[in-house]
Every structure is written in C-alpha cells, then in structure tokens.
SEKE-530949 format. One line per field, with one value per atom (N, C-alpha, C): residue number from 1; residue in three letters; chain; x, z, y. Coordinates in pm, whole numbers. Atoms other than C-alpha are relative to their C-alpha. Layout:
vexvo <- c(NUM:...)
fido <- c(ALA:...)
fivo <- c(A:...)
c1 <- c(X:...)
c3 <- c(Z:...)
c2 <- c(Y:...)
***
This chain:
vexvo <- c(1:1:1:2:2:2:3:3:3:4:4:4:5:5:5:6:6:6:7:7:7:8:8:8:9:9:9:10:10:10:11:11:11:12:12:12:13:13:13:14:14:14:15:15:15:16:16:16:17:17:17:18:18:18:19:19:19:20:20:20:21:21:21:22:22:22:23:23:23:24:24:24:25:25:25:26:26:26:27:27:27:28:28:28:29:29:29:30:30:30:31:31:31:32:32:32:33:33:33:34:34:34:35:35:35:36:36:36:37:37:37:38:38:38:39:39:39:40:40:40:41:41:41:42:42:42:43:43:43:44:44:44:45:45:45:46:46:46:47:47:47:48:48:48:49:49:49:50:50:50:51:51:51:52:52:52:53:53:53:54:54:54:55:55:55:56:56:56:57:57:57:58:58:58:59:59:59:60:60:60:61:61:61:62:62:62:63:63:63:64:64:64:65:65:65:66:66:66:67:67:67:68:68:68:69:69:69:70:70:70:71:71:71:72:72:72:73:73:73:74:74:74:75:75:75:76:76:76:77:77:77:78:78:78:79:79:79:80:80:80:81:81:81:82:82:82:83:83:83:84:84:84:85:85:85:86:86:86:87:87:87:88:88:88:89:89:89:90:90:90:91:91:91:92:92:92:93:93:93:94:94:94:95:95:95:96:96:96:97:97:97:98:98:98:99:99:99:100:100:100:101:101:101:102:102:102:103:103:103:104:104:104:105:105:105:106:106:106:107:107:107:108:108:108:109:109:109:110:110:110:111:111:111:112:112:112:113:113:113:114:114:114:115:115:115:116:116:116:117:117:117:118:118:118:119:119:119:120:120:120:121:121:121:122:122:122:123:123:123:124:124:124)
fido <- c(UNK:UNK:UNK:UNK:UNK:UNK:UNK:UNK:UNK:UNK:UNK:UNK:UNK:UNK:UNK:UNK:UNK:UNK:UNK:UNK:UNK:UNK:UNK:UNK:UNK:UNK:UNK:UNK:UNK:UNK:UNK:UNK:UNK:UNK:UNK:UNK:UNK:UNK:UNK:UNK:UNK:UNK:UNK:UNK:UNK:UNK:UNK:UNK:UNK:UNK:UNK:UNK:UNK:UNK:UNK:UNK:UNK:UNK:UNK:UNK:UNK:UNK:UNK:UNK:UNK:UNK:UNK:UNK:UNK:UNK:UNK:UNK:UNK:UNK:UNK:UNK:UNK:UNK:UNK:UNK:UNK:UNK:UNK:UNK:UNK:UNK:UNK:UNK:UNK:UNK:UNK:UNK:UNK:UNK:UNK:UNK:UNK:UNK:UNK:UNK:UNK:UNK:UNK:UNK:UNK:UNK:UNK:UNK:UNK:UNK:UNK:UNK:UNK:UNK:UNK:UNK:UNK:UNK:UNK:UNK:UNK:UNK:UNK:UNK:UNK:UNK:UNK:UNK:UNK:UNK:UNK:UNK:UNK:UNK:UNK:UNK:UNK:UNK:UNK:UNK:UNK:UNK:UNK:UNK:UNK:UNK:UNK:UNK:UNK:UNK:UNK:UNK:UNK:UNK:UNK:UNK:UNK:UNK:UNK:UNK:UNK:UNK:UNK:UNK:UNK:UNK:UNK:UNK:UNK:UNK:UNK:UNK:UNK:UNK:UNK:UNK:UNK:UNK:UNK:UNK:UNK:UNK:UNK:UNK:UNK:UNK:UNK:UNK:UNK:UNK:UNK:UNK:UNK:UNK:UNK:UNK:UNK:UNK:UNK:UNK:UNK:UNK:UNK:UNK:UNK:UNK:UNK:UNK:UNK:UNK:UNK:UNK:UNK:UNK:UNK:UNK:UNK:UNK:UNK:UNK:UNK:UNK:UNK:UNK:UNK:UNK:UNK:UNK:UNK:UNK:UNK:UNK:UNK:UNK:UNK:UNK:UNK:UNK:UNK:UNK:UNK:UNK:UNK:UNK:UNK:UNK:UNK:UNK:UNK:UNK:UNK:UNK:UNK:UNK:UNK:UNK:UNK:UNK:UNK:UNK:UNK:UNK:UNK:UNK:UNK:UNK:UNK:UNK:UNK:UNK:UNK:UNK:UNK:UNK:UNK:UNK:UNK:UNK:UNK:UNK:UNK:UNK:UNK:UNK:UNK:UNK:UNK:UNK:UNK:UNK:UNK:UNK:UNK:UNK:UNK:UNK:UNK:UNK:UNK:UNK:UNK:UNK:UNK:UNK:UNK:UNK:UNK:UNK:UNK:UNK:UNK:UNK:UNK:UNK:UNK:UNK:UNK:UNK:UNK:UNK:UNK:UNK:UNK:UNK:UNK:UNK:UNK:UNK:UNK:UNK:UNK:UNK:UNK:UNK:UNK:UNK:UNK:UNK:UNK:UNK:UNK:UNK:UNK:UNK:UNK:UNK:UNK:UNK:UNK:UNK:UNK:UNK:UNK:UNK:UNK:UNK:UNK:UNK:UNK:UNK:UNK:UNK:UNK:UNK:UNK:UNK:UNK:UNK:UNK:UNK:UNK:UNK)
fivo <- c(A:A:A:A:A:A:A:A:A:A:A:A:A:A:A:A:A:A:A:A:A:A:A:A:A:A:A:A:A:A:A:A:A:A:A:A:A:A:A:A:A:A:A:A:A:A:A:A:A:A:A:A:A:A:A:A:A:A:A:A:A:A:A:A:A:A:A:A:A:A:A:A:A:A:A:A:A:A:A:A:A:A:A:A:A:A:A:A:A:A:A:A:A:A:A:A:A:A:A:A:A:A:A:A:A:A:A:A:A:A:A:A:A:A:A:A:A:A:A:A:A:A:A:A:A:A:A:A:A:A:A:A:A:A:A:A:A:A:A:A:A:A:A:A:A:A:A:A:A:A:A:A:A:A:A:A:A:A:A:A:A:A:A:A:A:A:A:A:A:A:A:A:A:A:A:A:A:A:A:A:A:A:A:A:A:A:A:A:A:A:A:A:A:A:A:A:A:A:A:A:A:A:A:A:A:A:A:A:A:A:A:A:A:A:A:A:A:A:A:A:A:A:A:A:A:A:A:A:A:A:A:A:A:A:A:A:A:A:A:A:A:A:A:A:A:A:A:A:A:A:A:A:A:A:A:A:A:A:A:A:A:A:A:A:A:A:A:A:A:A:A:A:A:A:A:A:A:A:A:A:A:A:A:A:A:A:A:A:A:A:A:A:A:A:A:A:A:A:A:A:A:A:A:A:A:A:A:A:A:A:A:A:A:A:A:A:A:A:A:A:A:A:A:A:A:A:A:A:A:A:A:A:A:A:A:A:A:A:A:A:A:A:A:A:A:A:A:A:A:A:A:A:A:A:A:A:A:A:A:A:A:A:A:A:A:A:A:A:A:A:A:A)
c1 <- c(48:11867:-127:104:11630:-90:87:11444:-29:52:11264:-108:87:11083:-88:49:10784:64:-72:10957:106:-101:11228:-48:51:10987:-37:37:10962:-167:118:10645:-77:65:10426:-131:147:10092:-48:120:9843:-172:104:9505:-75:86:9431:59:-114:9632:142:-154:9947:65:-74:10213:81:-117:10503:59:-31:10683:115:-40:10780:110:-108:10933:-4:9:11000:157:-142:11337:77:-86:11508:30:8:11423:71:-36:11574:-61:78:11307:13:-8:11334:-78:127:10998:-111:148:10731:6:63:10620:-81:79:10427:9:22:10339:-101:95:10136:-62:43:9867:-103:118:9656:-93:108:9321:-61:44:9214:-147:151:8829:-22:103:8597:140:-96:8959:-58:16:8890:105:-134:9141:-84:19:9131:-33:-27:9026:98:-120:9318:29:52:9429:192:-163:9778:26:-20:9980:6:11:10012:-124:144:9753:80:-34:9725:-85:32:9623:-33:0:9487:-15:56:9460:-47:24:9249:27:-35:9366:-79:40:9184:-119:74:8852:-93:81:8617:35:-95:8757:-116:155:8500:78:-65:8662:-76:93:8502:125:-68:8678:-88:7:8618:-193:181:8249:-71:83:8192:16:-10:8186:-30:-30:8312:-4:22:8320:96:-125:8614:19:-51:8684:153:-135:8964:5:-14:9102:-18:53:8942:124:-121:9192:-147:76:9036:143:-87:9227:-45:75:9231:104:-66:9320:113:-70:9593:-107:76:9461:-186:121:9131:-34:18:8997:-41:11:9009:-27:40:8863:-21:-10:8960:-39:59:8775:3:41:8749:-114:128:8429:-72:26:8387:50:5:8361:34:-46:8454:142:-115:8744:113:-54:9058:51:-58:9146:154:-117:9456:-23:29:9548:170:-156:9890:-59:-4:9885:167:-68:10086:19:3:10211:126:-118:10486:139:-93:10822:-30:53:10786:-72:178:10428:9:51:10300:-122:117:10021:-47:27:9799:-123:131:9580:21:61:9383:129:-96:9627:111:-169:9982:15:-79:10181:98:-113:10430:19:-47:10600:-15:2:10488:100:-105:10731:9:-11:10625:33:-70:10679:132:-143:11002:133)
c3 <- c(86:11470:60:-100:11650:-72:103:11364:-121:89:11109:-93:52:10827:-81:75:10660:-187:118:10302:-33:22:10336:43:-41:10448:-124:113:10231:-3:47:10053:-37:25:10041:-26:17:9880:-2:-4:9927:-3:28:9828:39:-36:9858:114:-128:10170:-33:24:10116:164:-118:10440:-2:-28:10537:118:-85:10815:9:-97:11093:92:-97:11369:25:-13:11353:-49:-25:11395:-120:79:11057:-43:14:11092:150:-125:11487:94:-137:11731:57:-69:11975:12:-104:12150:-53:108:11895:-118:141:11570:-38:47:11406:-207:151:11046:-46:63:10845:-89:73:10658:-47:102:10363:-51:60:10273:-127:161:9899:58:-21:9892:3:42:9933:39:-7:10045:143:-115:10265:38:-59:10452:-21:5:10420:159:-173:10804:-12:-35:10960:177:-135:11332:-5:-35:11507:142:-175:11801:96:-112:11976:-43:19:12015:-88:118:11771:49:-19:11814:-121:117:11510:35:-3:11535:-176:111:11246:-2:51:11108:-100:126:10798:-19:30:10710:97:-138:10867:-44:-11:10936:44:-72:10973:20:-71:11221:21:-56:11249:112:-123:11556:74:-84:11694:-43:5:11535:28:-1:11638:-98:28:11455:10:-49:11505:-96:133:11308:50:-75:11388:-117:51:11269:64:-47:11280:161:-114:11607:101:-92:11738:-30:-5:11859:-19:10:11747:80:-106:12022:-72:54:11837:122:-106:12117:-43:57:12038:-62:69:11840:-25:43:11747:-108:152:11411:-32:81:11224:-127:133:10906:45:-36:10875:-152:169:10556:37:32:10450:2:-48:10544:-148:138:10206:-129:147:9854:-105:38:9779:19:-37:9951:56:-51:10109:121:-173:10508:-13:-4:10644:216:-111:10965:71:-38:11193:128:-55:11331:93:-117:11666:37:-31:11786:83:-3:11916:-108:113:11741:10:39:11584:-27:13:11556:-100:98:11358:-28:21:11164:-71:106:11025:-98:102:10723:-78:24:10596:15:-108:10816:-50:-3:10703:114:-55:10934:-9:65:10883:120:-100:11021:-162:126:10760:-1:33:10601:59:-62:10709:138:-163:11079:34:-29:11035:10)
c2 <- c(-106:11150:58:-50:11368:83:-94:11536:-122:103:11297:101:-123:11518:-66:71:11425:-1:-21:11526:-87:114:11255:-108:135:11005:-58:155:10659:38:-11:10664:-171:138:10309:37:-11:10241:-79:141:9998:59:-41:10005:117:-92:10351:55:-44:10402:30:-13:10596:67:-3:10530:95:-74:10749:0:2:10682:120:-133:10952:-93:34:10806:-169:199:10390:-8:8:10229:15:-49:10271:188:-87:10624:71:-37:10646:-20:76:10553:-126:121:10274:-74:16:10258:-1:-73:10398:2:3:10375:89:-116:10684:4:-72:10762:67:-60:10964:-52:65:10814:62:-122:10952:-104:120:10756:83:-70:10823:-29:-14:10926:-183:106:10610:-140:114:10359:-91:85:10080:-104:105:9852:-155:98:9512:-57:3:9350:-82:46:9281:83:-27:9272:44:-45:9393:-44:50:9253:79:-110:9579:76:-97:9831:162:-88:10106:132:-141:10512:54:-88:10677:108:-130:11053:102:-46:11196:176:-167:11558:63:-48:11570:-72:115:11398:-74:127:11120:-88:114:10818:-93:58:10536:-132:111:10227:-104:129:9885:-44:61:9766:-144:143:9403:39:-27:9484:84:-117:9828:97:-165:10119:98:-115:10435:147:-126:10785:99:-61:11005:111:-189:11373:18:-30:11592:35:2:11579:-104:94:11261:-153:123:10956:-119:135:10587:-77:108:10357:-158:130:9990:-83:86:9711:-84:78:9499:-169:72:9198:-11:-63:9343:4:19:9270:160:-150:9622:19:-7:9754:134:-169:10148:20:-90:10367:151:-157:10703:-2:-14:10804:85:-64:11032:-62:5:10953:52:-109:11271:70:-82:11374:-66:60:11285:-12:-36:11207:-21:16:11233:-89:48:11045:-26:43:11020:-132:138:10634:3:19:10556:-125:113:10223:-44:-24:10072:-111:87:9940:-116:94:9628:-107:16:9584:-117:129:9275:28:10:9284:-140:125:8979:34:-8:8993:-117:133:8689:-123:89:8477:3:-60:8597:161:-60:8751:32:-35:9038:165:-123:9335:138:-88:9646:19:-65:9818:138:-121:10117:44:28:10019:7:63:9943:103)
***
C-alpha cells in the first residue's frame, strides 16, 4: 500500500502524547517506522530509552529533549537525533500551546520504561 493517510491513522494516547502512525508495518512499511505526534501544552514523557535510534522532526512548537542528560530546545523545523539506548525525556516546551512532531525510526523498535520492555503500538 503505497499511500498511508494521516485521517485513517489509529489514534493512541498516553499522557498527553497523542500517536498516529504513518508508515510502520501494519500500515505497509518494512524498514521504517514514522508517526505523527501531538504533545498537549505543558506534556512530559516519562524517561525512557529505545533500542534503535530515533529522529524527531518538530513542525509545530518547542520541543524540549533531555537526552542521556543534555538538553536540547528544538523549533519548527529542527531534527532532535536520540542515539539508540539513550535515556530520553521529551516535553512540550509551552504551557500554553500545542507542538506537533513527526518521529522516525526503524521497524520494530523496542522501547523500555522503568524496566519493562515492549514494542509500542504505535510502531507496529
């Protein structure tokens, strides 16, 4: 299937983070993993790390990245590169408003948070 639309994409929510997957294997991709991800004003991720490395590209918003202890500040347009197993903690940078963000990876990524390990749903 060579067209994947965001309008028929599965909808997941977790704290503040709502997923949608674009291109990941129940949707036709082999190789890559992509979705669109919307951070409600003021949402913060829980830290948590991933076995492959991850690409955020922000569209909407500031995006504020703790990566392995740094942080970062990312506008529209700017890629956050997270390494594969890299402790991560991603927020909306506003209080006020809401980012948007399309996340890159590849198929069947693992993530761990507070030591369970799983394959999202949205990956999949």
């Amino acid at each position: 299937m060579p067209l994947s639309t965001l309008a028929d994409a599965p909808v997941f929510d977790r704290d503040g983070f709502t997923f949608r997957p674009l291109a990941v294997p129940s949707r036709g991709s082999t190789e890559l993993a992509v979705w669109s991800l919307g951070l409600a004003p003021g949402a913060q991720s829980e830290l948590h790390h991933m076995d492959r490395e991850e690409v955020f590209v922000v569209l909407d918003g500031e995006v504020s990245a703790s990566i392995a202890g740094e942080v970062v500040l990312a506008g529209p347009g700017d890629a956050v590169i997270v390494p594969a197993h890299a402790d991560l903690r991603l927020r909306n940078a506003s209080t006020q408003a809401p980012a948007a963000i399309t996340a890159v990876t590849s198929a069947g990524m693992k993530a761990t948070v507070g030591g369970a390990t799983f394959q999202p749903p949205w990956a999949q």
